[in-house]
C-alpha positions as CSV (number, residue, x, y, z in Angstrom):
1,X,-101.0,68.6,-139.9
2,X,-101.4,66.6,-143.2
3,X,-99.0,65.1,-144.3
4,X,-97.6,65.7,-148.2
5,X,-95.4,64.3,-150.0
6,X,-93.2,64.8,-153.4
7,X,-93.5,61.7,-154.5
8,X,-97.1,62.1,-156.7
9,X,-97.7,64.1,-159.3
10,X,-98.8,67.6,-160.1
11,X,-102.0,66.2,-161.1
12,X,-102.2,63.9,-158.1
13,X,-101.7,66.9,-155.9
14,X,-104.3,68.8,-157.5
15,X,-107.1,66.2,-157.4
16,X,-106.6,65.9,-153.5
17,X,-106.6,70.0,-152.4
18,X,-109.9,70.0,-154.8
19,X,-111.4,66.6,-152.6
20,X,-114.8,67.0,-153.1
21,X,-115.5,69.8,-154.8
22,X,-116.6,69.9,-158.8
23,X,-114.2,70.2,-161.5
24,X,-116.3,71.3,-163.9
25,X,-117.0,74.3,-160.8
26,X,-113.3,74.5,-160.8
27,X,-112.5,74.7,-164.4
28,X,-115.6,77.3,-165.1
29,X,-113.9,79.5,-162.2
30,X,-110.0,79.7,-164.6
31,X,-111.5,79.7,-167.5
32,X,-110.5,76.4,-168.8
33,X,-112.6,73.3,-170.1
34,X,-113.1,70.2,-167.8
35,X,-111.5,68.1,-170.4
36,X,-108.4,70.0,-170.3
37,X,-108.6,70.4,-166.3
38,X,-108.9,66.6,-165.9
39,X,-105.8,66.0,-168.5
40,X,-103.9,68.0,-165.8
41,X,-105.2,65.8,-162.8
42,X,-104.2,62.7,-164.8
43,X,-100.8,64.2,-165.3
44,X,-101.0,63.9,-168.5
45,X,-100.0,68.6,-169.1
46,X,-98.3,70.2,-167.1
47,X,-100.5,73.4,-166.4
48,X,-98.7,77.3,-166.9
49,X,-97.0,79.1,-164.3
50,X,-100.1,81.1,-164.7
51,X,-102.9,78.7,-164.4
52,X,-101.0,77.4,-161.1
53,X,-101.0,80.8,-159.7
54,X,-105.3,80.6,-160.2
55,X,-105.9,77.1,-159.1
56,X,-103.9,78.1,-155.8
57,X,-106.1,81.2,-155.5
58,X,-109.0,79.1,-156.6
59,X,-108.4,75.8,-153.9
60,X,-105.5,76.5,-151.1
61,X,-107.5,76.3,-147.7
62,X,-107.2,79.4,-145.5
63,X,-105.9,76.7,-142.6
64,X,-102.4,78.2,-141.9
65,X,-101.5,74.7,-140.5
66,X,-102.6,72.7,-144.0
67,X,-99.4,72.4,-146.1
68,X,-101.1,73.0,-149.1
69,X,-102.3,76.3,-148.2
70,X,-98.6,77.2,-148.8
71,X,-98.1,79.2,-151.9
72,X,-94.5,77.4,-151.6
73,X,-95.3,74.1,-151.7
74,X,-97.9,74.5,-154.7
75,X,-94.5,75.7,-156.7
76,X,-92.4,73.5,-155.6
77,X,-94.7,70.5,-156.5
78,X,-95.2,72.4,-159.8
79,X,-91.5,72.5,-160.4
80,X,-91.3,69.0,-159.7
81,X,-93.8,68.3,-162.7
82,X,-92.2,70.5,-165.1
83,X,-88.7,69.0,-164.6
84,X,-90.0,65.6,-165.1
85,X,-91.7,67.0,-168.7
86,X,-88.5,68.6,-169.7
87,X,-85.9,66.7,-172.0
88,X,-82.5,67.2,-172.0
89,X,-82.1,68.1,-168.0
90,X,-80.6,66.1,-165.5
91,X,-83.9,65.0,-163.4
92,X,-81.6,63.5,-160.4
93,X,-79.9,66.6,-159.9
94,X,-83.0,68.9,-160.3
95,X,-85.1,66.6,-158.0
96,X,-82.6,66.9,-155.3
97,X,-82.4,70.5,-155.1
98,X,-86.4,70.9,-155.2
99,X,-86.1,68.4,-152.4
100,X,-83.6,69.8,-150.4
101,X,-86.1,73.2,-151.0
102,X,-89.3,71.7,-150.3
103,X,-87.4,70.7,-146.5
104,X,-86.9,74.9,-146.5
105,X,-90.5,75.1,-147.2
106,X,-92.4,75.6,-144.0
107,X,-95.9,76.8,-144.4
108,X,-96.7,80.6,-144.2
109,X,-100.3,80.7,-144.2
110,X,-101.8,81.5,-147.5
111,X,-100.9,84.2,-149.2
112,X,-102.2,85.9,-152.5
113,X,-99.8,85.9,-155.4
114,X,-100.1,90.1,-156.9
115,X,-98.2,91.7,-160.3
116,X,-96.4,88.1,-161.6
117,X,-94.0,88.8,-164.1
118,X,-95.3,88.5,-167.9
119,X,-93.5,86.2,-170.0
120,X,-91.5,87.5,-172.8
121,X,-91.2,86.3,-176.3
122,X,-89.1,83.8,-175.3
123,X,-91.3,81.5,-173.5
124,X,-93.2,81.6,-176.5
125,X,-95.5,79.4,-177.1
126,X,-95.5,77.4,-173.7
127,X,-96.3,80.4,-171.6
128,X,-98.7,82.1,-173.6
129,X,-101.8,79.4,-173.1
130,X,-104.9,80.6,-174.7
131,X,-103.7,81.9,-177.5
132,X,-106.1,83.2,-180.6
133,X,-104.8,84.4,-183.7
134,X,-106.8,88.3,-184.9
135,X,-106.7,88.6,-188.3
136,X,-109.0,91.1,-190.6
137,X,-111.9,90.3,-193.0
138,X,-113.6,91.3,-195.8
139,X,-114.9,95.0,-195.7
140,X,-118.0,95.2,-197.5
141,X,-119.8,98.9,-199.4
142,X,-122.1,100.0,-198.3
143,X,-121.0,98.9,-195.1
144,X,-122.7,96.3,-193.1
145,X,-121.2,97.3,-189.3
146,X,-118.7,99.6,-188.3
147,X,-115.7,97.0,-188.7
148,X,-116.7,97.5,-192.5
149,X,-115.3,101.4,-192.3
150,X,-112.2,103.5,-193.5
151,X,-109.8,99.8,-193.3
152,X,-108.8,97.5,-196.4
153,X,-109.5,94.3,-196.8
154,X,-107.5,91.7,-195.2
155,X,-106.0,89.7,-197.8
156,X,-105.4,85.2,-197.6
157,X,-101.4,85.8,-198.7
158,X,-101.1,86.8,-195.0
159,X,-102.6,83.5,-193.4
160,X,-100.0,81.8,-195.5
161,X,-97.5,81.8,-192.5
162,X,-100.0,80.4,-190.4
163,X,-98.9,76.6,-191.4
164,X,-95.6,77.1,-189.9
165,X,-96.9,78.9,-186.1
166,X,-99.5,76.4,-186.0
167,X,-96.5,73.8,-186.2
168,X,-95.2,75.2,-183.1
169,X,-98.4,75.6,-181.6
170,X,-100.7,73.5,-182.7
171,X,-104.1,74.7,-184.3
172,X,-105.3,77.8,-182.9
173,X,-109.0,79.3,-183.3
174,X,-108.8,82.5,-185.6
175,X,-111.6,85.2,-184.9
176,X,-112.4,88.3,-186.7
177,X,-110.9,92.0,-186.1
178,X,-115.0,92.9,-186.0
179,X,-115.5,91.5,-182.9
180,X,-113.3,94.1,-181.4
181,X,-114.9,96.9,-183.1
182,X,-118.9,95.6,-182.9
183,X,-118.7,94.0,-179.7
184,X,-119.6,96.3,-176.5
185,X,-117.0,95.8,-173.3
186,X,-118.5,93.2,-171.3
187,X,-118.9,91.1,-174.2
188,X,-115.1,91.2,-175.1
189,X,-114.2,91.0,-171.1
190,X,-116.1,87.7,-171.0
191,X,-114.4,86.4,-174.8
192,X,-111.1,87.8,-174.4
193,X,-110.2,88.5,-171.1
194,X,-108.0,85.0,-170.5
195,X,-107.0,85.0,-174.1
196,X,-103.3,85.6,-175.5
197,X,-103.6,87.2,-179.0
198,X,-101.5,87.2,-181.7
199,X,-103.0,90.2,-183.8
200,X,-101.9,89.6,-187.8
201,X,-101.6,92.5,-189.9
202,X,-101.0,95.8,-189.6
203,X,-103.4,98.7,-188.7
204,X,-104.3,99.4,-192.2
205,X,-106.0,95.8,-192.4
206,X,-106.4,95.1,-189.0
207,X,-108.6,97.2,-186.8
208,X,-107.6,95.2,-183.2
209,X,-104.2,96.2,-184.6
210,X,-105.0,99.5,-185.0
211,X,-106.2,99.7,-181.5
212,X,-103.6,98.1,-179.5
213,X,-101.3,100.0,-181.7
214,X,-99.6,103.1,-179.1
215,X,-99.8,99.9,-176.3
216,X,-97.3,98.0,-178.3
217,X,-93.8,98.0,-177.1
218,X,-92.2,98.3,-181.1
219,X,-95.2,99.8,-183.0
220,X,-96.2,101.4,-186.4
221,X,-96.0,105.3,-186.9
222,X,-99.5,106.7,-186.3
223,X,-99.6,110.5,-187.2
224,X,-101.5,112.7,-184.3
225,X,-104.3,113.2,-187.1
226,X,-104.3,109.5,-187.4
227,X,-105.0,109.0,-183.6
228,X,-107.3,111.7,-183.2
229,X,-109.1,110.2,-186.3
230,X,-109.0,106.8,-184.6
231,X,-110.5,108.1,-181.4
232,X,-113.3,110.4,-182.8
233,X,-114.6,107.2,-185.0
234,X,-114.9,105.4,-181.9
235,X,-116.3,107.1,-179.5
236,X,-118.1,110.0,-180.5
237,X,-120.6,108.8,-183.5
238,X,-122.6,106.4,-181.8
239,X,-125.2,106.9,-184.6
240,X,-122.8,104.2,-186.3
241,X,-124.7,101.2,-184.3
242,X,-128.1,102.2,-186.3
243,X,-128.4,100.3,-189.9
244,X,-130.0,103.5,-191.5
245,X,-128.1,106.1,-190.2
246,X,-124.7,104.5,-191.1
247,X,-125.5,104.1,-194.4
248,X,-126.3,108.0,-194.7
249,X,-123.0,108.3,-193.1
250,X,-121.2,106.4,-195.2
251,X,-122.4,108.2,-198.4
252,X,-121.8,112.0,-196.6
253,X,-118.1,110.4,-196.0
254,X,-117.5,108.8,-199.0
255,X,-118.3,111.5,-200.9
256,X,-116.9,113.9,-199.2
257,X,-114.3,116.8,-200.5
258,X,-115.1,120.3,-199.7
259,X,-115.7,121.3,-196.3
260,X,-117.4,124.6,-196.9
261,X,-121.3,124.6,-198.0
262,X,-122.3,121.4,-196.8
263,X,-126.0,122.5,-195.1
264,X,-127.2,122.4,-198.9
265,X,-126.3,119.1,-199.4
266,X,-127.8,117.8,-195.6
267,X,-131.1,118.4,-196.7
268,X,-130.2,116.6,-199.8
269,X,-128.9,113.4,-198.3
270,X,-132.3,113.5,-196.2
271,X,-134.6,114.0,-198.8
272,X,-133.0,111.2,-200.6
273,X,-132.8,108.8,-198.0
274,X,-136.4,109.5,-196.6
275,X,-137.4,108.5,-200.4
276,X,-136.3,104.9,-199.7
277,X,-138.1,104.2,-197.1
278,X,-135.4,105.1,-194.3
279,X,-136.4,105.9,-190.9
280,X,-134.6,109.3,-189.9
281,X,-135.3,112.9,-188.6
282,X,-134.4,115.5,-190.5
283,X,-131.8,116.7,-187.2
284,X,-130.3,113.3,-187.1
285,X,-129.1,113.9,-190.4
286,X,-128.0,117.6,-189.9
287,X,-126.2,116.5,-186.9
288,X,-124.2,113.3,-188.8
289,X,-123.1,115.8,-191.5
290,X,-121.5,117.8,-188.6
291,X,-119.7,114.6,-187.1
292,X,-118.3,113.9,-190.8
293,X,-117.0,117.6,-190.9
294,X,-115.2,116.8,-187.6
295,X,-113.8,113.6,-188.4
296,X,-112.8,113.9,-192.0
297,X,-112.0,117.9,-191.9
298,X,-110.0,118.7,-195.1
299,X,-109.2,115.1,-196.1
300,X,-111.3,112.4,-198.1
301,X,-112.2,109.5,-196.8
302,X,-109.5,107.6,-199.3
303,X,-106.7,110.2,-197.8
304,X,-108.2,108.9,-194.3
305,X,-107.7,105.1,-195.0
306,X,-104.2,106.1,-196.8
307,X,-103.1,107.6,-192.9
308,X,-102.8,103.7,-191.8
309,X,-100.5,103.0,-195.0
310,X,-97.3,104.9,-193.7
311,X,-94.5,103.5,-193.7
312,X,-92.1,103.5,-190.6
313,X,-91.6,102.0,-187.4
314,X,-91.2,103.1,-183.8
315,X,-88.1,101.2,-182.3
316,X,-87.6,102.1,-178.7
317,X,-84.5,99.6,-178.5
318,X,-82.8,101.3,-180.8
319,X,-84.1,104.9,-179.9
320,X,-85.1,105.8,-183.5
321,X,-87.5,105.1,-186.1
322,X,-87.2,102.1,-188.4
323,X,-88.2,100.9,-191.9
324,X,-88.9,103.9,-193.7
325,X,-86.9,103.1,-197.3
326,X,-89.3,100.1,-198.4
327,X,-88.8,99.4,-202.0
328,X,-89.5,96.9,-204.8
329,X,-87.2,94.5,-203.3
330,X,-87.5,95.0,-199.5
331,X,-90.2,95.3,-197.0
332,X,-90.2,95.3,-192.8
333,X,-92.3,93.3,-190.6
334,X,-92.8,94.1,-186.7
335,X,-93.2,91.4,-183.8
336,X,-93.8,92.9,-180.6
337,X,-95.9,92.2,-177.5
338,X,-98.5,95.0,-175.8
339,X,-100.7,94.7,-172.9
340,X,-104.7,92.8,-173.7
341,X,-106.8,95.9,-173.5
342,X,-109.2,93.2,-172.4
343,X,-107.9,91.5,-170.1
344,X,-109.2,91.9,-166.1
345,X,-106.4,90.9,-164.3
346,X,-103.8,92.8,-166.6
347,X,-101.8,89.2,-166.8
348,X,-102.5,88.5,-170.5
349,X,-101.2,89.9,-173.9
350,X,-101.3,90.5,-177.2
351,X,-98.5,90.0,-180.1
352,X,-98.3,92.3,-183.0
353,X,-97.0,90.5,-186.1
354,X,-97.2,92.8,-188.8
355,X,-95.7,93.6,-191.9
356,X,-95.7,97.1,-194.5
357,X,-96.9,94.4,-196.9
358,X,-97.8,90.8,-197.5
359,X,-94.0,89.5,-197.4
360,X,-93.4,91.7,-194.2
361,X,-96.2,90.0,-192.8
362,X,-95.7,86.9,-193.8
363,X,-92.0,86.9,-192.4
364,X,-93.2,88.4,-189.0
365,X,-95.3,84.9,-188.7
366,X,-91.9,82.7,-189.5
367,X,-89.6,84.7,-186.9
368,X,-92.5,84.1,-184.6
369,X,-92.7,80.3,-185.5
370,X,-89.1,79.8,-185.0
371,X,-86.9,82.4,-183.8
372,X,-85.7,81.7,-179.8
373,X,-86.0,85.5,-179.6
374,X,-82.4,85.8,-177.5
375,X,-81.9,89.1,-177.6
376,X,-85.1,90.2,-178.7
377,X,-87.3,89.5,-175.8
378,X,-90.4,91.9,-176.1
379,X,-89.5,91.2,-180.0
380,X,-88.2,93.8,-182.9
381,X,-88.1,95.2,-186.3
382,X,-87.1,92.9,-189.2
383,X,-86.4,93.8,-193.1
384,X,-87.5,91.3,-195.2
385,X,-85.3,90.7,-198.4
386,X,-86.9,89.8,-201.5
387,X,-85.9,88.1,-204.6
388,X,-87.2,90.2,-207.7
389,X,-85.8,87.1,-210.1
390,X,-88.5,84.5,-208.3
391,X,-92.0,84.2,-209.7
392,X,-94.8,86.4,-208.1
393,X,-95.9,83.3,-206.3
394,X,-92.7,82.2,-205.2
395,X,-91.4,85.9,-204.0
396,X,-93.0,85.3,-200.4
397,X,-91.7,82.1,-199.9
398,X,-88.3,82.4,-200.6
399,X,-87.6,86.4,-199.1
400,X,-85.0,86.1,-195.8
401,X,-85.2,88.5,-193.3
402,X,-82.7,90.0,-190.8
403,X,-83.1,91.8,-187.5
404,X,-83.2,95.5,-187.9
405,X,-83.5,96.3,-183.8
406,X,-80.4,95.3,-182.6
407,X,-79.3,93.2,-185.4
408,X,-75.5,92.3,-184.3
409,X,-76.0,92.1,-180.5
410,X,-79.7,92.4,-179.3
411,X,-80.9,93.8,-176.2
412,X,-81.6,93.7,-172.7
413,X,-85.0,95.0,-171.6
414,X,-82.7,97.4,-169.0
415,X,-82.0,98.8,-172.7
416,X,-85.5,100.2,-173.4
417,X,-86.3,100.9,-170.3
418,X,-83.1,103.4,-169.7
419,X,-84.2,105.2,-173.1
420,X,-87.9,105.9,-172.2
421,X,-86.9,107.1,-169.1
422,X,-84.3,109.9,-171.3
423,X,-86.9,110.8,-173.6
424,X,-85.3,114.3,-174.4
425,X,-82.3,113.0,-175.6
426,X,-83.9,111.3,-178.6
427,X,-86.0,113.3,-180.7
428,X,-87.9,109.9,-181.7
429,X,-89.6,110.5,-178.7
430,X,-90.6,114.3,-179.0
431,X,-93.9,114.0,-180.3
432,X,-95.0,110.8,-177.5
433,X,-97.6,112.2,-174.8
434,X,-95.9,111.5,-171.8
435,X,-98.6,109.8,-170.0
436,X,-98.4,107.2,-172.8
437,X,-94.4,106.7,-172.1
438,X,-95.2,106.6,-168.6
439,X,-97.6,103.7,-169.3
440,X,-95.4,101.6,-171.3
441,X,-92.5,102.0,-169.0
442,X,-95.1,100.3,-166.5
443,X,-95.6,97.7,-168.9
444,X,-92.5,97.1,-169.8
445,X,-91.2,96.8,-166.0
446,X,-93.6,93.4,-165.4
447,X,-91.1,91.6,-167.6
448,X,-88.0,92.3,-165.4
């Protein structure tokens, strides 16, 4: 049996399981570049309890009598590591105890690590690696791609809180809410899939938002209409993904009021259309004015866009709904963590940070930047105070905030979890499908 020893370094340990075989193989197979992958054999970071978990999946040998084919002995040596990076800890003491541990540890065989717990907001940012920042873009008319319809424009006063995260975090590469709306499946499986997200802005600006939006664990009200709405855009008008077609669509839905004698105006649209050169059928277009009847029924398409502009917040914590009364001098923000719709293995996340308005979402960045998040582990709803007596420009800037869920004492996870399984006895939770409670209890229960 080999023997190994304590004494190295993380790093050191790495480079001799791997031996022979290629790093850049290696760091292809976890997703990660060979630069970083060779910082971490030079013990220079201190990979994730995460990344450990895949480089022991990725290089323990199946040889029951190799040490290092023991899942213990990879986290003990990773402890090691991580208490040698940490200030403010007494190292002797810690040391001892991992070696008086690593004496416990005899091998096992290897064995597969399944369902690790998900870190909570409170191991923010050092156990959320990967992390890209979502934010919206410009929507153009007539739209260009279907990330250009029925949402508003992001606007820059909501990057403004950037400055401060990327303090904490260092620069992070920001990507548009398109991508998630243009891109097919396997495309964002192969982009996203070992990313952590922090989605900015709220569903009215931000389509990835508006997504992940029932996932989240404190989320905005959606109406039913609004949901329905949401699905019918995106699955069930594929015509959308043809240049032509989408711009007929987008003048039937933008102009569209009256439900009743609409065949007139079909023939219409076609007759126009087919004058500029486009290249439709007479049926595609009868059969795109019947999809707009279905998506839009009695509502415009402003009244449609106006459905992600409610105000109000779903707040499982405290078991009712939150931040209704916004006013001239007030707004709320929401921070709270949901499941990566992307992601294969189910071990990555996303982070709302969201506000009503610019200061709500401007706020939601700052408690992410620097709140500790004790008592607010999956996050919360904030209300964001503002000073009417500052300048426009300065009203951002100078607005405090205070914790709306929980504010005096917090919560426990146990807390949410013991109201979702009650849903009868709060009404906040009478018009949730129960499959989707059921699902976010699930969730939930992998930070436990």
């Amino acid at each position: 049996m080999k023997e190994l020893s304590l004494m190295g370094t993380f790093g050191e340990f790495i480079r001799n399981v791997r031996g022979k075989a290629s790093l850049e193989m290696l760091a292809g197979r976890v997703r990660k570049s060979t630069v970083w992958m060779r910082e971490i054999e030079r013990g220079k970071v201190v990979p994730t309890f995460e990344l450990m978990l895949q480089l022991y999946s990725e290089l323990a040998p199946e040889d029951a009598q190799d040490p290092s084919s023991d899942l213990k002995v990879w986290i003990i040596t990773w402890l090691k590591a991580k208490a040698e990076q940490t200030p403010g800890i007494d190292k002797d003491a810690v040391l001892a105890t991992i070696t008086q541990l690593y004496g416990h540890a005899k091998p096992t065989g290897k064995t597969r690590p399944t369902h690790a717990h998900l870190p909570t907001l409170e191991d923010f940012p050092e156990g959320f690696e990967n992390l890209v920042v979502v934010c919206g873009d410009r929507r153009e008319v007539p739209p260009d791609t279907k990330g250009d319809l029925f949402v508003d424009s992001f606007s820059s006063t909501d990057l403004i809180g950037l400055k401060t995260l990327f303090e904490r975090t260092g620069p992070l590469e920001i990507r548009s809410d398109k991508c998630f709306i243009v891109g097919d499946r396997d495309y964002l499986e192969r982009e996203f899939s070992r990313k952590n997200l922090i989605v900015l802005g709220a569903p009215s600006v931000n389509l990835l938002a508006r997504r992940i939006n029932k996932y989240c664990v404190f989320r905005f009200t959606m109406t039913k209409d609004a949901r329905d709405f949401i699905e019918y855009l995106e699955h069930e008008i594929p015509e959308l993904n043809d240049t032509d077609l989408r711009e007929v669509f987008w003048e039937m839905a933008s102009k569209w009021k009256e439900p009743p004698a609409f065949e007139e105006i079909d023939i219409t649209y076609y007759e126009a259309f087919e004058k500029k050169g486009f290249k439709i059928h007479k049926e595609e277009v009868v059969r795109l004015a019947g999809k707009v009847r279905e998506l839009l029924k009695d509502h415009t398409a402003r009244e449609m866009k106006n459905f992600f502009h409610k105000p109000g917040f779903v707040d499982p914590a405290e078991a009712r709904m939150q931040g209704f009364y916004k006013k001239s001098d007030n707004d709320f923000g929401v921070i709270s963590l949901s499941p990566n719709p992307y992601s294969v293995d189910g071990t990555h996340l996303c982070i709302l940070v969201a506000g009503m308005g610019a200061p709500g979402t401007f706020m939601a960045t700052q408690v992410l930047a620097k709140d500790n998040f004790k008592g607010h582990p999956l996050g919360g709803i904030i209300k964001v105070k503002i000073d009417l007596e500052a300048s426009w420009i300065e009203r951002i800037s100078t607005a405090k905030y205070d914790w709306q869920t929980k504010r005096n004492e917090g919560y426990v996870i146990e807390d949410i979890l013991s109201n979702l399984r009650n849903p009868k006895a709060h009404t906040i939770f009478d018009k949730c499908d129960p499959s989707d409670l059921d699902t976010l209890i699930a969730f939930i229960k992998r930070f436990v």
